[in-house]
C-alpha positions in Angstrom: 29.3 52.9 103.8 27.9 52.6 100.1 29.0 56.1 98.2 26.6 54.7 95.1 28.1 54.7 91.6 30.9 56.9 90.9 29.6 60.4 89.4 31.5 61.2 86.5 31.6 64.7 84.1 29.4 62.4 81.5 26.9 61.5 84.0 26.6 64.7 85.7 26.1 66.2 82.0 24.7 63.8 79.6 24.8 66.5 77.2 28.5 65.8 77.3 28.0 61.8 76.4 25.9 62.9 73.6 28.8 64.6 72.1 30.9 62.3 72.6 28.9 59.4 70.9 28.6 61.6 67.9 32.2 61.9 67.4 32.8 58.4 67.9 30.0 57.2 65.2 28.9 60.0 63.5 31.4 62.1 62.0 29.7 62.5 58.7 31.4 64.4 55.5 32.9 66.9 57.4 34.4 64.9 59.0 35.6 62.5 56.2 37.0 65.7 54.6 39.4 66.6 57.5 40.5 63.4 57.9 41.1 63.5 54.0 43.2 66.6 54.8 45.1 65.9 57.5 46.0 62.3 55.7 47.4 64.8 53.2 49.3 67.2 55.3 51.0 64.5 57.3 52.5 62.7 53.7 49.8 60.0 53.0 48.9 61.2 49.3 47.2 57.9 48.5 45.8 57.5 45.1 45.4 61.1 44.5 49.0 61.8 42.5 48.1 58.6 40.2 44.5 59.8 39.5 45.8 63.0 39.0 48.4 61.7 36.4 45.7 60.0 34.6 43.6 62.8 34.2 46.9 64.8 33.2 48.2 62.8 30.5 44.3 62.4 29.0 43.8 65.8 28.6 47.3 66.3 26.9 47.5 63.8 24.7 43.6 63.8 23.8 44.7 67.5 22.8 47.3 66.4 20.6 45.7 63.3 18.9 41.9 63.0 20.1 42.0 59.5 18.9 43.5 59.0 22.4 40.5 58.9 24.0 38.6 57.0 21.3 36.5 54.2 22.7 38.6 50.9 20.5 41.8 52.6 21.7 41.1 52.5 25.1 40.0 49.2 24.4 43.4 48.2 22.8 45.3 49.8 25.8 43.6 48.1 28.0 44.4 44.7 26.3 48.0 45.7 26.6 48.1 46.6 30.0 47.1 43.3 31.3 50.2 41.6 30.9 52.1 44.5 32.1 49.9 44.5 35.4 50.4 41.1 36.4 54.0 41.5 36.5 54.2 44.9 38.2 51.2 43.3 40.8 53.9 40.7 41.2 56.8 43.5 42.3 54.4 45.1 45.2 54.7 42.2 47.0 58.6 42.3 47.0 58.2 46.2 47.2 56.0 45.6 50.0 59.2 44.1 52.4 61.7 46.8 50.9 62.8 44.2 48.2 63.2 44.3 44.3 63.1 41.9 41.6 64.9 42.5 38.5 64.0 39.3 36.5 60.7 39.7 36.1 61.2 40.6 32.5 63.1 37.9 31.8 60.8 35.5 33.7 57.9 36.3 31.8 60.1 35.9 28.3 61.2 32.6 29.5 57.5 31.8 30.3 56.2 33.1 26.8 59.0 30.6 25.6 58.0 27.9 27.6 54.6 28.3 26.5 55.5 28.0 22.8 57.8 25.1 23.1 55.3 23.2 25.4 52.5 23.6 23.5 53.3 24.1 20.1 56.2 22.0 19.8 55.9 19.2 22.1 52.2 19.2 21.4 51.2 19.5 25.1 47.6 20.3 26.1 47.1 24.4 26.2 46.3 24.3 30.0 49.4 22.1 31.4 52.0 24.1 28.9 50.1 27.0 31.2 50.6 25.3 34.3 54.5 24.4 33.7 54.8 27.7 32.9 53.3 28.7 36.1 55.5 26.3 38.0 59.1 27.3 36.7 57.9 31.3 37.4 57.2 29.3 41.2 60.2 27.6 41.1 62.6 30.8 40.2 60.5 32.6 43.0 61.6 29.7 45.9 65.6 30.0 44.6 65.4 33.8 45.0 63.9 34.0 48.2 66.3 30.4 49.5 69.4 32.9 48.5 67.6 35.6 50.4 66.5 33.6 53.8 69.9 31.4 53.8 72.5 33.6 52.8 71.5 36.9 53.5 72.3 37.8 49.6 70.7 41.9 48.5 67.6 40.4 46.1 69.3 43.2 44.2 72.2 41.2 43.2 70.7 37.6 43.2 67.4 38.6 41.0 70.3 40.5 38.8 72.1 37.5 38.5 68.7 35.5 37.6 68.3 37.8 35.1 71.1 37.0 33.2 70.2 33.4 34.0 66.6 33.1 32.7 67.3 35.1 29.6 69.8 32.7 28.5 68.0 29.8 29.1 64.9 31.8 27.0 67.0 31.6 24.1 68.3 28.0 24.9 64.7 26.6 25.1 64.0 28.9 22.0 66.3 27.2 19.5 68.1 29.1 16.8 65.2 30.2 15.2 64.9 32.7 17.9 60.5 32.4 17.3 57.7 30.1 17.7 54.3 31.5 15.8 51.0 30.4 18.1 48.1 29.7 16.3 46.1 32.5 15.4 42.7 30.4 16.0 43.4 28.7 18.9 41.5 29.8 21.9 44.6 31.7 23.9 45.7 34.3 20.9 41.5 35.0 20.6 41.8 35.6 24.4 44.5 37.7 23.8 43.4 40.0 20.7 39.7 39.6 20.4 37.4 38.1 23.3 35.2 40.8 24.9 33.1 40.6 28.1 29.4 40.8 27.1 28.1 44.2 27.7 25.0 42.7 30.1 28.5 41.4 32.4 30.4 44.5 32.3 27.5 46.4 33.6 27.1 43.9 36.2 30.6 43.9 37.2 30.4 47.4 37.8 28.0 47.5 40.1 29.0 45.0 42.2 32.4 47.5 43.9 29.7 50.0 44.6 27.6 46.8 46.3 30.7 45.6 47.9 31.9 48.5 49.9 28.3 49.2 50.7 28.3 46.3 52.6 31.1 45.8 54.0 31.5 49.1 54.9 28.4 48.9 57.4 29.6 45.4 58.4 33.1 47.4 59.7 31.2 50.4 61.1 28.9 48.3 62.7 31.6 45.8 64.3 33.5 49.2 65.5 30.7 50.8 66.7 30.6 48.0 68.8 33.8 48.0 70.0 33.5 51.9 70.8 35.9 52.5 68.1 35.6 55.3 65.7 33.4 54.4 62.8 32.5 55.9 59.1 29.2 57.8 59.1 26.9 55.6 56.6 26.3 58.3 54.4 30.1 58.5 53.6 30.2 54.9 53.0 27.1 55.3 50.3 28.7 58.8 48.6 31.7 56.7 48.1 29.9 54.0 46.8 27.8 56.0 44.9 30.9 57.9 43.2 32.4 55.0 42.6 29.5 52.6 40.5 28.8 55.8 38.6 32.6 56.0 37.4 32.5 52.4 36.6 29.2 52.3 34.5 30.3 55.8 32.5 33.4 53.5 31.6 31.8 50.8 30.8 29.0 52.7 28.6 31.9 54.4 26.9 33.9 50.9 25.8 31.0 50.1 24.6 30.6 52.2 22.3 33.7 50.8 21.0 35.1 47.2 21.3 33.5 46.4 24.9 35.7 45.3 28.2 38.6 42.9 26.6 38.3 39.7 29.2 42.0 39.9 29.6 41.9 43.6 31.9 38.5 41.7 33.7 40.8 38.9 34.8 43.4 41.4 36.2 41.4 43.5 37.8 39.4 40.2 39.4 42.9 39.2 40.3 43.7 42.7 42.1 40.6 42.6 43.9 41.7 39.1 45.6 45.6 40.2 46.3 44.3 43.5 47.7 42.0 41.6 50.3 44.5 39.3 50.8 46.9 42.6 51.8 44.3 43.9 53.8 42.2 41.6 55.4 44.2 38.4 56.1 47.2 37.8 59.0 49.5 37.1 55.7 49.0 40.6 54.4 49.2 42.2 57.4 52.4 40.7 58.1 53.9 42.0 54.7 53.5 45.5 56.0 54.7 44.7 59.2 58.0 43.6 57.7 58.2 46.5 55.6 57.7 48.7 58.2 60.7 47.2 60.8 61.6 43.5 59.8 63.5 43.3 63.0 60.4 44.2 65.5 58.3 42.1 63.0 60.8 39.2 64.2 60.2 40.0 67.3 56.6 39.9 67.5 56.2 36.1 66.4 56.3 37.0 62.2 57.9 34.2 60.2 60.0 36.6 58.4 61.3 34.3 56.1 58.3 32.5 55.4 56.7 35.4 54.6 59.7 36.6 52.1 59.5 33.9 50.4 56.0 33.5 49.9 56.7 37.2 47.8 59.4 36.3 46.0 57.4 33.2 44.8 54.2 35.1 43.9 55.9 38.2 42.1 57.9 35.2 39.8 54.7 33.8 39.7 52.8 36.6 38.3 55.5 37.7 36.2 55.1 34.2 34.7 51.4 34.8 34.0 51.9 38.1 33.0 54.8 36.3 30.2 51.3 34.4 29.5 49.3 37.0 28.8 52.0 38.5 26.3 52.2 35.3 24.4 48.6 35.5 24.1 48.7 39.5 22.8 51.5 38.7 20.6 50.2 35.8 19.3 53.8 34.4 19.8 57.5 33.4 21.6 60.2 34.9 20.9 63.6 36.3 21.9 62.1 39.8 22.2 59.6 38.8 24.6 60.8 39.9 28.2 63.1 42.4 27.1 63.4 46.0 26.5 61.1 48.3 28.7 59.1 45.2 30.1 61.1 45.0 33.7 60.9 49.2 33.6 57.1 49.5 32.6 56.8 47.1 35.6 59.1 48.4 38.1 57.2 52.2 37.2 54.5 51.2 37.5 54.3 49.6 41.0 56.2 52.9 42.1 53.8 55.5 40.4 50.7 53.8 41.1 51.8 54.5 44.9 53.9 51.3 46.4 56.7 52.5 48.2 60.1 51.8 47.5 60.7 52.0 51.0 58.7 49.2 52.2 55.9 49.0 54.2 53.3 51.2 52.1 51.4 50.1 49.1 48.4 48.1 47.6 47.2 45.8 45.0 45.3 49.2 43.0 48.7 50.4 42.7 49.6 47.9 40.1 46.4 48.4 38.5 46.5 52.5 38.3 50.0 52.7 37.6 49.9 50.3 34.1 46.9 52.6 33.3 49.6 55.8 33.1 52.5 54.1 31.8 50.1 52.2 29.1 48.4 55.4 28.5 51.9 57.3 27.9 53.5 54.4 25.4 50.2 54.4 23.3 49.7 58.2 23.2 53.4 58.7 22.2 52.5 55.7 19.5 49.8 57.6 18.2 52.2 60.8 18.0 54.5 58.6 15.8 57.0 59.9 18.8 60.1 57.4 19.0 60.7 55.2 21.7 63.5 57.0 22.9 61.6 59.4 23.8 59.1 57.4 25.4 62.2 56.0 28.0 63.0 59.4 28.5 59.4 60.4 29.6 58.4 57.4 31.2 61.9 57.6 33.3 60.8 60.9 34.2 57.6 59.8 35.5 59.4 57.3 37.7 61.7 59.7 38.9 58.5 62.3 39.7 57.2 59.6 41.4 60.1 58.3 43.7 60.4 61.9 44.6 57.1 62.3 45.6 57.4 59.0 48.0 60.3 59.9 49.2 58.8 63.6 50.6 55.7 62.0 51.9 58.0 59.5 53.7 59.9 62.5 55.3 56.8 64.3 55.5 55.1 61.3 57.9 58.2 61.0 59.7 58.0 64.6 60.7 54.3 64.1 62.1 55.6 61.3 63.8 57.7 63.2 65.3 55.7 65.9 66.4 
């Protein structure tokens, strides 16, 4: 005997299905704001210490010098942060699997050196000197993550030991002059110290995020709508939007009153915009996580563990070569200098404090980005205090420390709520 259909509390009160659509698709602000909260209870901080940071260190040193916040300083920093970010954009891949990489300092020294000796010396064309100096940042990548895949060696100790290695072959390749003195007309030092964005481009660029996220933001709550999954209200996904183009064109009206947008910082972030869909979007990215998270049940699940720890070695030697690139360019030479000092720290720190964890497993491409803003921003405002650069180590160690810290209680923080 046919029953009929199967009566069920949401068809006996549709009242009930209602509700429960509007949940699922419609959550709106409120919403958005709880879920900001209870991110933040349960350990996942996000951005929010690094912002925060930024904001800090604006209003204490603009209080000290206000040339700080001067439109050609921010200018300046920014042309020195690029080759900074690329090599810290290079360690959150290796952060990403719980790894380090100690010779990127030293890698993008040996690059700057290469780039000198190529070029200037051997009279190669400007591009290929580029490229082999690309190639032997690739090359140093695929024999850090071989010692890693085939004998199981801590990249502690082997990038350590590379270290030592690169920087003496950096002052082989360099001679005993020690220098080599780019030409101050030649297209890659103007890259470096004078080539601005037009301002019609900057405004453009900086609509475009706002654009972006507009659009693929429906496109997502569209396909999880769909799929019955729970999906952003659209007027979240336009506030955000909207917050975000109107921060980006108040910056960009405010360089130019200055210098303008240096090129250099439009390539980096253009370049963090690709490695953080690549992180996000792609089966490669997501399988960095995985291994971060548990590179045993990543194993286990079909991930090519290897394959995928060497493709980070390769890229973070990569981009520390670029970055070594980019310094040659600034500098407006090679020399023994280059690499050295608080390159490999500024790096390291700033992965950390722009939010990659240490840990493995947690991270983004923006964390590069945000954390060379605050350690730029804290070398140049100490610079314009006429502050020593020991105490600029001390601070900047301090950040780091502040900033491992806070990982480390979110970490235990999630765990808890995991837990529970």
């Amino acid at each position: 005997m046919n029953k009929g259909p199967k009566m069920t509390d949401k068809t006996m009160n549709p009242k009930l299905d209602r509700a429960d659509t509007r949940v699922r698709h419609d959550e709106g602000i409120a919403g958005a704001i709880r879920e900001f909260l209870d991110r933040t209870r349960s350990g996942d901080l996000g951005m929010l210490p690094v912002i925060a940071g930024i904001v800090l260190i604006s209003v204490v040193f603009t209080s000290l010098n206000p040339i700080f916040l001067a439109p050609i300083n921010l200018a300046n920093l920014l042309f020195d942060a690029s080759a900074v970010g690329f090599i810290a954009l290079g360690i959150v891949f290796v952060l990403l699997l719980g790894e380090i990489d100690l010779s990127v300092g030293s890698m993008s020294g040996l690059a700057s050196a290469l780039i000198g000796v190529l070029w200037v010396k051997t009279g190669l064309p400007l591009p290929l000197a580029i490229l082999g100096a690309l190639a032997a940042g690739s090359l140093v990548g695929l024999v850090f993550g071989f010692m890693r895949n085939r004998f199981d060696m801590p990249s502690f100790v082997a990038t350590l030991a590379g270290l030592l290695a690169i920087l003496g072959l950096q002052l082989y390749i360099l001679g005993p002059t020690g220098s080599i003195n780019l030409p101050f007309t030649s297209p890659l030092v103007r890259f470096g110290q004078l080539l601005i964005m037009p301002a019609w481009l900057s405004y453009t660029l900086a609509i475009l995020p706002g654009l972006l996220l507009i659009f693929g933001g429906f496109v997502d709550a569209r396909r999880r709508s769909e799929a019955n999954l729970t999906s952003a209200n659209p007027s979240v996904i336009i506030i955000k939007a909207v917050i975000i183009t109107a921060a980006l064109i108040f910056a960009v009206y405010y360089l130019e009153k200055g210098r303008g947008v240096p090129w250099m910082f439009a390539i980096f972030t253009l370049v963090v915009v690709f490695v953080e869909y690549a992180l996000t979007r792609t089966k490669w990215g997501r399988s960095m996580f995985a291994i971060g998270g548990n590179a045993e049940a990543a194993r286990r699940s079909g991930i090519n563990v290897d394959a995928i720890r060497m493709s980070a070695f390769v890229l973070c030697s990569t981009f520390a070569a670029l970055g070594g690139v980019f310094s040659s360019a600034r500098l407006a030479s090679a020399s023994i200098q280059a690499g050295t000092g608080d390159v490999n720290l500024n790096a390291i720190a700033a992965a950390v404090i722009g939010g990659t964890s240490l840990f493995g497993g947690r991270g983004s491409a923006w964390s590069a980005l945000l954390g060379v803003l605050v350690i730029m921003s804290i070398s140049n405002g100490l610079t314009l205090l006429n502050l020593s650069s020991s105490l600029r180590f001390m601070i900047t160690g301090g950040v780091l420390a502040f900033a491992v810290i806070v990982d480390s209680l979110a970490r235990r923080s999630r765990a808890s709520h995991g837990r529970a």
